[in-house]
C-alpha positions as CSV (number, residue, x, y, z in Angstrom):
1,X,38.2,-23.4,25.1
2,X,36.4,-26.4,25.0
3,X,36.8,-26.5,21.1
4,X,40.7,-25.9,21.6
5,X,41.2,-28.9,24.6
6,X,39.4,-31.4,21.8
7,X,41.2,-30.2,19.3
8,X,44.6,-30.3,20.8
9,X,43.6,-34.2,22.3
10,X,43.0,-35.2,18.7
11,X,45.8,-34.1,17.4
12,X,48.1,-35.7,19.9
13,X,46.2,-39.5,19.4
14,X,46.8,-39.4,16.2
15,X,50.2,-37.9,16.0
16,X,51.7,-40.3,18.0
17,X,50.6,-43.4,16.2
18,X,52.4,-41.6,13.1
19,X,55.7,-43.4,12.3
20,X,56.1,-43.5,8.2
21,X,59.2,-41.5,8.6
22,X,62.0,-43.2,9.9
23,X,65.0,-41.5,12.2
24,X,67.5,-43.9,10.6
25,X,68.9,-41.1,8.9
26,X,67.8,-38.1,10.9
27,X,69.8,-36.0,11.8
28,X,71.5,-34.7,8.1
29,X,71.9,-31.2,9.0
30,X,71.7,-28.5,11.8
31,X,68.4,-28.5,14.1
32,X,67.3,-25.2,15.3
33,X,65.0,-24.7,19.0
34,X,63.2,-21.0,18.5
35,X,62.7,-19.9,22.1
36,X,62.4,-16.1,23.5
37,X,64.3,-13.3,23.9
38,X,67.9,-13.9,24.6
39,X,68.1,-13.5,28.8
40,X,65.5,-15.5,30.0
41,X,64.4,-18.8,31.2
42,X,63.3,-20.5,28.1
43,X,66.7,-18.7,26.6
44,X,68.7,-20.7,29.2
45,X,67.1,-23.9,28.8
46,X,67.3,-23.8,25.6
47,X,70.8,-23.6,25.0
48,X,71.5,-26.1,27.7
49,X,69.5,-28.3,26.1
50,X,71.2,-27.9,22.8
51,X,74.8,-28.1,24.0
52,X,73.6,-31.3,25.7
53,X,72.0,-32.7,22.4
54,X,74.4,-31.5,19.8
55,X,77.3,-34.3,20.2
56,X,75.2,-37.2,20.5
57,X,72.7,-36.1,17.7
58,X,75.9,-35.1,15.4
59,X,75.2,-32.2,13.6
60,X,75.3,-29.0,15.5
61,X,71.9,-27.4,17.6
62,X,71.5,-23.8,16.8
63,X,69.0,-21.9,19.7
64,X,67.3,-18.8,17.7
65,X,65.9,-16.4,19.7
66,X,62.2,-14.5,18.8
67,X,60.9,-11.8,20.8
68,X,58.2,-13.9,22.6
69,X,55.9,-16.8,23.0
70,X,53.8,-15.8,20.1
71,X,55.5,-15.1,17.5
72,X,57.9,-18.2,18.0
73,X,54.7,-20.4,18.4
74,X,53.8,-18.9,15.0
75,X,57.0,-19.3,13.2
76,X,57.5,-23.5,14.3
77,X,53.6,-24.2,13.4
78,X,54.6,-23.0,10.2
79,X,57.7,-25.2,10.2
80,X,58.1,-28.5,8.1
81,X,57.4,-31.2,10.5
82,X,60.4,-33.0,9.4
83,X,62.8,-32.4,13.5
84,X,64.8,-29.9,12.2
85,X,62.8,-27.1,13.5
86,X,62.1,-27.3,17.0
87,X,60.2,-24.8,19.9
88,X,60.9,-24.4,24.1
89,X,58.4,-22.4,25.6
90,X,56.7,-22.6,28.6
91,X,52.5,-22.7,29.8
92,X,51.9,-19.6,28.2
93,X,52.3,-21.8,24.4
94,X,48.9,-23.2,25.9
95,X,47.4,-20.5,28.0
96,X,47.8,-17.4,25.7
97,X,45.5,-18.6,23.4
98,X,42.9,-18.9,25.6
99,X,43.0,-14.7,26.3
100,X,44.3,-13.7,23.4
101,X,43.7,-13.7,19.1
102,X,46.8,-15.9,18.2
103,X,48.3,-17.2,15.0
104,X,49.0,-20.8,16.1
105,X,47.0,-23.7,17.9
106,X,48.0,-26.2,20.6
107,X,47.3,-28.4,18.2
108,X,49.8,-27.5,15.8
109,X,52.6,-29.1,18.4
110,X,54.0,-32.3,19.6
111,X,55.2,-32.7,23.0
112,X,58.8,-34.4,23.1
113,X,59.7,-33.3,27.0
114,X,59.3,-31.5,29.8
115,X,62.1,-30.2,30.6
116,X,61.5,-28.0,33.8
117,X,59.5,-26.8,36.1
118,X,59.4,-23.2,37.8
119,X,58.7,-23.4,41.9
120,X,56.9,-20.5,43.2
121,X,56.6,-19.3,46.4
122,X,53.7,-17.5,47.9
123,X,55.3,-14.7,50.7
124,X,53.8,-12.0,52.6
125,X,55.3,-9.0,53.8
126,X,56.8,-9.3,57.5
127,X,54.1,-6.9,58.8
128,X,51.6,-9.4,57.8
129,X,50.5,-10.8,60.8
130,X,50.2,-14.8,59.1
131,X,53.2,-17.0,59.6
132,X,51.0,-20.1,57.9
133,X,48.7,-20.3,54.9
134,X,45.9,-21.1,57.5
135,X,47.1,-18.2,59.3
136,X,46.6,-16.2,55.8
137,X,43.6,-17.5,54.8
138,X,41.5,-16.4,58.3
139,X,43.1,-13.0,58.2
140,X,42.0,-13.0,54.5
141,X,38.3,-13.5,55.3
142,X,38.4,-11.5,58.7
143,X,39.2,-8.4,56.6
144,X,37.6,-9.4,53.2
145,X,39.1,-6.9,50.3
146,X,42.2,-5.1,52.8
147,X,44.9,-7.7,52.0
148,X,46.8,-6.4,48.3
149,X,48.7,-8.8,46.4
150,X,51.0,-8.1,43.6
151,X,50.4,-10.1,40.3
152,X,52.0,-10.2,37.2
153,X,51.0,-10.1,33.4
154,X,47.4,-11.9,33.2
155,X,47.8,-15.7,32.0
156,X,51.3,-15.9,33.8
157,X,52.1,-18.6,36.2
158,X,52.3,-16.2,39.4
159,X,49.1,-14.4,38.0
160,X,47.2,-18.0,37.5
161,X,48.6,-19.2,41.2
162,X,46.9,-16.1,43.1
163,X,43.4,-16.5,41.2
164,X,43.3,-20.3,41.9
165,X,44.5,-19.6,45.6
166,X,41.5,-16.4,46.0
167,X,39.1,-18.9,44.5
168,X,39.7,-22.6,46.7
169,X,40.4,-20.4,49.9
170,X,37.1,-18.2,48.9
171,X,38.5,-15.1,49.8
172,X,38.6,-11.4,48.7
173,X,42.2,-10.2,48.1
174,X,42.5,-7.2,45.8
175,X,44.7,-7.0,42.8
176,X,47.6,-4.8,42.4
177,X,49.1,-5.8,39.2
178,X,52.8,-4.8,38.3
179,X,54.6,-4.6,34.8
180,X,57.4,-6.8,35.4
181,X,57.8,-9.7,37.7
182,X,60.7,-8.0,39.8
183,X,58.6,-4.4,40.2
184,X,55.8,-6.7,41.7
185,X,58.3,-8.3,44.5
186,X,60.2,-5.0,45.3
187,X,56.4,-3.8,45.7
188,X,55.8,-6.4,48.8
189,X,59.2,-5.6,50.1
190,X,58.5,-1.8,49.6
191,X,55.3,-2.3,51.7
192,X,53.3,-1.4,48.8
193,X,50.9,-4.8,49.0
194,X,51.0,-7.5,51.5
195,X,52.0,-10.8,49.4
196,X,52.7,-12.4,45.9
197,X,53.3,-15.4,44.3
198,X,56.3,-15.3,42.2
199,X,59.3,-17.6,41.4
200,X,61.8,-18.9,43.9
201,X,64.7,-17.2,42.2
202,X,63.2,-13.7,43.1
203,X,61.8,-14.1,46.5
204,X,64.4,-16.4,47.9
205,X,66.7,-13.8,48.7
206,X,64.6,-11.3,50.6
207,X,63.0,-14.3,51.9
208,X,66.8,-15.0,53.5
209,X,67.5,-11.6,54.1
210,X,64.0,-10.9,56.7
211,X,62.9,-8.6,53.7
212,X,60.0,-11.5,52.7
213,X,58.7,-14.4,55.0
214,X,58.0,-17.3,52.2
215,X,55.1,-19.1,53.7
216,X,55.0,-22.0,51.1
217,X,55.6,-23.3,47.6
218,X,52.4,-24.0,45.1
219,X,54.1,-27.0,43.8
220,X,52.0,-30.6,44.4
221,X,55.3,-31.7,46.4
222,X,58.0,-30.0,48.6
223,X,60.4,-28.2,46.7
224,X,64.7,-28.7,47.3
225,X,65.0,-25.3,45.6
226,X,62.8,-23.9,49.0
227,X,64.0,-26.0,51.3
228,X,61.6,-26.0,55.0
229,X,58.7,-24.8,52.8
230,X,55.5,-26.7,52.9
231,X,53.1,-27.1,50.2
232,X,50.3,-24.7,49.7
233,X,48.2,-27.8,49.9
234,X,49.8,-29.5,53.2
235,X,49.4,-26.4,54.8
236,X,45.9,-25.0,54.9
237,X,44.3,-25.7,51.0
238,X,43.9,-29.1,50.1
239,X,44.1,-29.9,46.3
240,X,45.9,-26.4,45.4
241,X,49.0,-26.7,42.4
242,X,50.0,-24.2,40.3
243,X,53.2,-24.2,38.4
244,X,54.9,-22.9,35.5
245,X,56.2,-25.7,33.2
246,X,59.1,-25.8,30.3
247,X,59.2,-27.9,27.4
248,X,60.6,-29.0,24.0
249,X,58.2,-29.3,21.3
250,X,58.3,-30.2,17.8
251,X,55.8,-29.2,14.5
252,X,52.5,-31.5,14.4
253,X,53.0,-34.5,12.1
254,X,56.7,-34.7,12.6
255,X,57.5,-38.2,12.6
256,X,57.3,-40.9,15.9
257,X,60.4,-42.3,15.6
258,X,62.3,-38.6,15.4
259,X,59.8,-37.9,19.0
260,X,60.7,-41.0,20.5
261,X,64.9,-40.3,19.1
262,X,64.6,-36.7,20.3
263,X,62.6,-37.0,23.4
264,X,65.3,-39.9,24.9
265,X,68.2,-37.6,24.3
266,X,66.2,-34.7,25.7
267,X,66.0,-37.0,29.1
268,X,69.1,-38.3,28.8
269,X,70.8,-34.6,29.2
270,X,68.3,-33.9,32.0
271,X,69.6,-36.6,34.0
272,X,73.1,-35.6,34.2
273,X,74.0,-34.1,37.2
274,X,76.0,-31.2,35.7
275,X,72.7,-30.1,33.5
276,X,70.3,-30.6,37.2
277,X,72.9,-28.5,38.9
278,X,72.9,-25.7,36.2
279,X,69.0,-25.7,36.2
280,X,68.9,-25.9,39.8
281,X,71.3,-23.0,40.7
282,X,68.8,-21.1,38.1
283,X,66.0,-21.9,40.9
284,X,64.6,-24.4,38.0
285,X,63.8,-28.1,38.9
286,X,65.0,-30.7,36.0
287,X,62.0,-32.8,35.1
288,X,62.3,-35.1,31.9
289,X,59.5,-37.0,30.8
290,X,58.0,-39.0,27.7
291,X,56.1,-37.8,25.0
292,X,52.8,-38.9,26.4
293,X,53.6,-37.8,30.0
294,X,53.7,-34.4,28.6
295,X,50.4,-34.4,26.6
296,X,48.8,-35.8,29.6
297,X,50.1,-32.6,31.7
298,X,49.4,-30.4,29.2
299,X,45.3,-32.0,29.0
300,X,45.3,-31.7,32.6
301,X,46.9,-28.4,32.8
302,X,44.4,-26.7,29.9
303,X,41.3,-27.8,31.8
304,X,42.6,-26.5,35.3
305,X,43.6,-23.1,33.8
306,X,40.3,-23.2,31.8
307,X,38.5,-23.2,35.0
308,X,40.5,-20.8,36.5
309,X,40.2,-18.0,33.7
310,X,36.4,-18.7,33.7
311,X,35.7,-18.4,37.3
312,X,37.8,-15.8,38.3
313,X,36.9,-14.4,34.8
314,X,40.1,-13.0,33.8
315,X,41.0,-11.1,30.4
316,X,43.3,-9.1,28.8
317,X,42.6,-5.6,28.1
């Protein structure tokens, strides 16, 4: 992993010094983003990104749809780095490659934009006797392996958020792991564990209806999409942030004048309000940054997760 974070920093230094190609004349023909299955998140950012970039850009913005992160990191490393072939994925471009044999490398991508960032919210079920995340931590170590909670496909945001909270709160919750994100909610509602992590969208409403009680969001800062919620940090562990991110990326080499040129009509659609209120009523928070603000997450963000998969010594089976 080491190898892959100095790999992946090389790559972006010199990439964006590289500007021999010139976006006088870009864009001549139709740009395609390769994102996931149709359905998802990364299907629905996608396509309001390219409805918002289509007009200014000229020629039209076609989203193509591959069965999953993989396999559409594979296909655009492959792509000519020229801007007419572009990805949207989210963390897992960076964090599958660290479990998992994969066909691609960090490396082979340029950051243009983050485009948005998934707020989770830790929740326990109403039984649980912990109406704060100091209140959860001390019941935590006072019964050390009783408390269950629900996780998710290892690598995944809400999987990454519990490990990192069971290793800075130093306590023993067991593992229950679910096949799909909404089987591992229902499973706290149902009684079957006593708390997850998973995204706003999916706990919000049992959270309104009594069902959950959301205790906090993992997010460095308050989040509008979980309104009342504190931080994970403010309330009880100093330091903790764990978040699933969206971007925009674009083949290694490709050109710094078609970054810079995609990257500032990328922001440009974030910072409508129609786009942030779209995102936002899909429990996603509009973020929009510049090239090099994204490669600077992204360092940061392969080191913590690094740590994470190594201490808590995670792997795929």
């Amino acid at each position: 992993m080491r190898a892959s974070r100095h790999i992946w920093m090389s790559a972006i230094s010199m990439a964006l010094g590289i500007g021999s190609v010139s976006a006088q004349d870009y864009p001549a023909k139709p740009i395609r983003i390769v994102t996931s299955a149709p359905g998802g998140g990364s299907d629905f950012i996608s396509r309001l990104i390219a409805q918002g970039i289509s007009g200014p850009l000229g020629p039209p913005v076609i989203v193509d749809n591959r069965p999953n992160v993989p396999i559409t990191a594979a296909f655009v490393s492959k792509a000519p780095p020229d801007g007419y072939t572009l990805l949207v994925a989210g963390s897992s471009l960076w964090v599958y490659p660290m479990l998992n044999e994969a066909q691609y490398n960090v490396a082979d991508f340029l950051p243009i934009s983050l485009i948005a960032a998934e707020v989770l919210i830790l929740a326990v079920h109403p039984s649980v006797p912990a109406r704060s995340i100091k209140e959860l931590i001390a019941l935590a170590k006072a019964k050390p392996g009783e408390l269950r909670v629900s996780t998710g496909i290892p690598g995944s945001p809400p999987h990454l958020a519990v490990q990192l909270l069971k290793l800075m709160a130093a306590v023993n919750i067991l593992d229950v792991p679910y096949k799909s994100a909404l089987s591992a909610v229902t499973g706290v509602v149902g009684g079957e564990v006593h708390l997850t992590i998973y995204d706003a969208a999916l706990i919000t409403p049992h959270a309104t209806s009594g069902r959950l009680r959301a205790l906090a969001v993992t997010s460095a800062m308050p989040s509008a999409l979980a309104p009342g919620l504190p931080t994970v940090a403010s309330a009880g562990l100093p330091g903790y942030e764990s978040v699933g991110m969206t971007g925009i990326f674009a083949p290694v080499k490709t050109s710094s004048s078609i970054i810079n040129r995609l990257n500032q009509e990328v922001v440009r659609v974030l910072s409508q309000p129609d786009v942030k209120e779209r995102l936002l009523n899909a429990q996603e928070e509009p973020v929009g940054n510049s090239p090099e603000q994204f490669s600077a997450y992204i360092k940061t963000d392969i080191a913590r997760v690094s740590k994470v998969i190594k201490d808590a010594k995670i792997k795929v089976e």
